[in-house]
N, C-alpha and C positions, 0 to 999 in steps of 0.2 A: 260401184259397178264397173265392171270389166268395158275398155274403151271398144271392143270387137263386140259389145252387146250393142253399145251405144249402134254404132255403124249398123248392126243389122237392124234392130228397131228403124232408123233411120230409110231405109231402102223400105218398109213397110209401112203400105198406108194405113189409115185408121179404119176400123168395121173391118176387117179380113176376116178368114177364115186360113187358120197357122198350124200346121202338123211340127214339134218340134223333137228330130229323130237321136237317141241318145240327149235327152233334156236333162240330163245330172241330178241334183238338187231342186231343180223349175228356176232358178234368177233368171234366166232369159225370161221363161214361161210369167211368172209372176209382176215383171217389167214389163211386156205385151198388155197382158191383161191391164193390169191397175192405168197403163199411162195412155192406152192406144186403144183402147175398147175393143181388144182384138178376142176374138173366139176360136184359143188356142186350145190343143191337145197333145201329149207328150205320150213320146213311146222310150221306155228304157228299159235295160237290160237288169239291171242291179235293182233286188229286191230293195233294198236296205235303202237306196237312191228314190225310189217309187215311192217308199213310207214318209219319206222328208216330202215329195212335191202334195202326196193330201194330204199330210199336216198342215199343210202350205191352203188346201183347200183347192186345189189343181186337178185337174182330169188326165189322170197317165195310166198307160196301159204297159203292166211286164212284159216286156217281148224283143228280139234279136230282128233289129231292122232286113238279115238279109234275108230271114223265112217270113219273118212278118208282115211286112209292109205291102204282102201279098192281097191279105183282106182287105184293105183299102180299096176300094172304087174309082176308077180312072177320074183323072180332075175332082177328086173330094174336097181338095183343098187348094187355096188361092194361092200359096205359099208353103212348101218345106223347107226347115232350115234344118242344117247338120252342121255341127260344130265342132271344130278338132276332130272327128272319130274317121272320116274318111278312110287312114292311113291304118286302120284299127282293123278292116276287113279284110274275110276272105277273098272276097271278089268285089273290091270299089267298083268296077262297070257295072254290073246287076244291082248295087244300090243307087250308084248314078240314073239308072235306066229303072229303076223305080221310083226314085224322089220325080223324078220327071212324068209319070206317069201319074203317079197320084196328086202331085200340085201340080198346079199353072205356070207356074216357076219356083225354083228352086235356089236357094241359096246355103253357101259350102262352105266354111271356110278350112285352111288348112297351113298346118305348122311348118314356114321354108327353109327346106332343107337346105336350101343353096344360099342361105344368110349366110354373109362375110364369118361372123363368129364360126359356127361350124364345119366351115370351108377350114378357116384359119386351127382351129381345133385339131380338126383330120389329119392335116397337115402338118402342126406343128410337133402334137404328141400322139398320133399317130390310134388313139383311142377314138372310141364312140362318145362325142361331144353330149355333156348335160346342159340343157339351158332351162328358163322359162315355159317354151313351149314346148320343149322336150324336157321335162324332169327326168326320167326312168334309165338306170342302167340297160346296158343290150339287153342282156342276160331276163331281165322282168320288164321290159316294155308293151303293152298293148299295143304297138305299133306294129306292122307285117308289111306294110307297104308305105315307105319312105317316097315323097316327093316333091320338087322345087315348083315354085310360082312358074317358072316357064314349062314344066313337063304337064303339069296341072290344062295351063291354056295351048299346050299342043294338043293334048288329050280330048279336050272339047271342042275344039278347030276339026279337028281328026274325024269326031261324029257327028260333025256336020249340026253342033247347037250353038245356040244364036247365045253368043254374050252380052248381057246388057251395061253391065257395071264389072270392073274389076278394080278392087282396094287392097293397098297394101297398107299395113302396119307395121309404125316399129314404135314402141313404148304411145310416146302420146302423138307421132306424126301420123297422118293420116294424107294419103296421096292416092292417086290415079293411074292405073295400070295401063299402059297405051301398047301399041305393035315398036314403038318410036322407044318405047324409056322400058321395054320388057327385060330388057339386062341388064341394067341400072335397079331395079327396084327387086330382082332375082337375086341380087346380092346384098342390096341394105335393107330389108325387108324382113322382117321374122315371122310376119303371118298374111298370109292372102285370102282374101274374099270376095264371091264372085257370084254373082246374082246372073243365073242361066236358064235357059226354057230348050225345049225342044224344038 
């Protein structure tokens, strides 16, 4: 299991109530459930991705977080998590500002842009840098909106929501996001996550 499952299980208590928005396959979903007696629901876009989570035996619904997430019921759920997809929308603030609506808090995580490697990439060959977190050429990426662990915590600073936790990942390191170490960890850092409320 993916070490940014581990971390968000981790930030989630036990008995919840979990919306998980873009839930792929369900491993997040399926690892809630079995380990955390969590009472999760998944929303995904991709039919074929929806058939693997009830095979799974998983509760997901086909749907496009930024029309979707409409029928939800303000505070439905104790917790929304969104995973890698942030940077995948048309309008990241309208899902921002409905993961928030419909959970209690919410948690994001997202692929940084302003990792050393892809800094260094830009730079040196002058291309759109492949990584891990970024697999996809320009050209076919699901990505529209690129952006770094710092532009991410301006962003939430900016509208005025409350951070509780922010984690950086790089392969198995797992560290602490501070105002102190935000440009240190903007650059060795390839994925951030960030447990937010309104």
């Amino acid at each position: 299991m993916k070490n940014e499952f581990k971390v968000i299980a981790d930030l989630i208590e036990k008995d919840k109530k979990v919306l998980d928005v873009g839930c792929a396959d369900g491993t997040l979903m399926k690892f809630l459930k079995d380990n955390k007696n969590i009472n999760i629901r998944g929303l995904e876009i991709s039919k074929d991705k929806v058939q693997k989570c009830i095979a799974k035996g998983l509760t997901v619904i086909e749907g496009n977080a930024e029309k979707d997430l409409m029928q939800f019921p303000d505070k439905s759920f104790d917790y929304v998590v969104l995973s890698q997809t942030l940077q995948a929308f048309l309008n990241p603030e309208l899902v921002i500002n409905e993961l928030l609506r419909v959970g209690k808090k919410a948690i994001v995580t997202i692929p940084n842009f302003g990792y050393w490697k892809i800094r260094l990439h830009l730079l040196t060959k002058g291309t759109m840098p492949i990584t891990k977190t970024l697999p996809d050429e320009w050209y076919n990426t699901p990505n529209l909106h690129m952006c770094t662990i710092k532009d991410f915590v301006h962003f939430v600073k900016s509208r005025n929501f409350k951070i509780f936790k922010s984690i950086a990942l790089n392969n198995e390191n797992i560290s602490s996001i501070s105002d102190t170490n935000l440009g240190i960890k903007n650059l060795f850092a390839d994925l951030g996550i960030f447990l937010i409320e309104k």
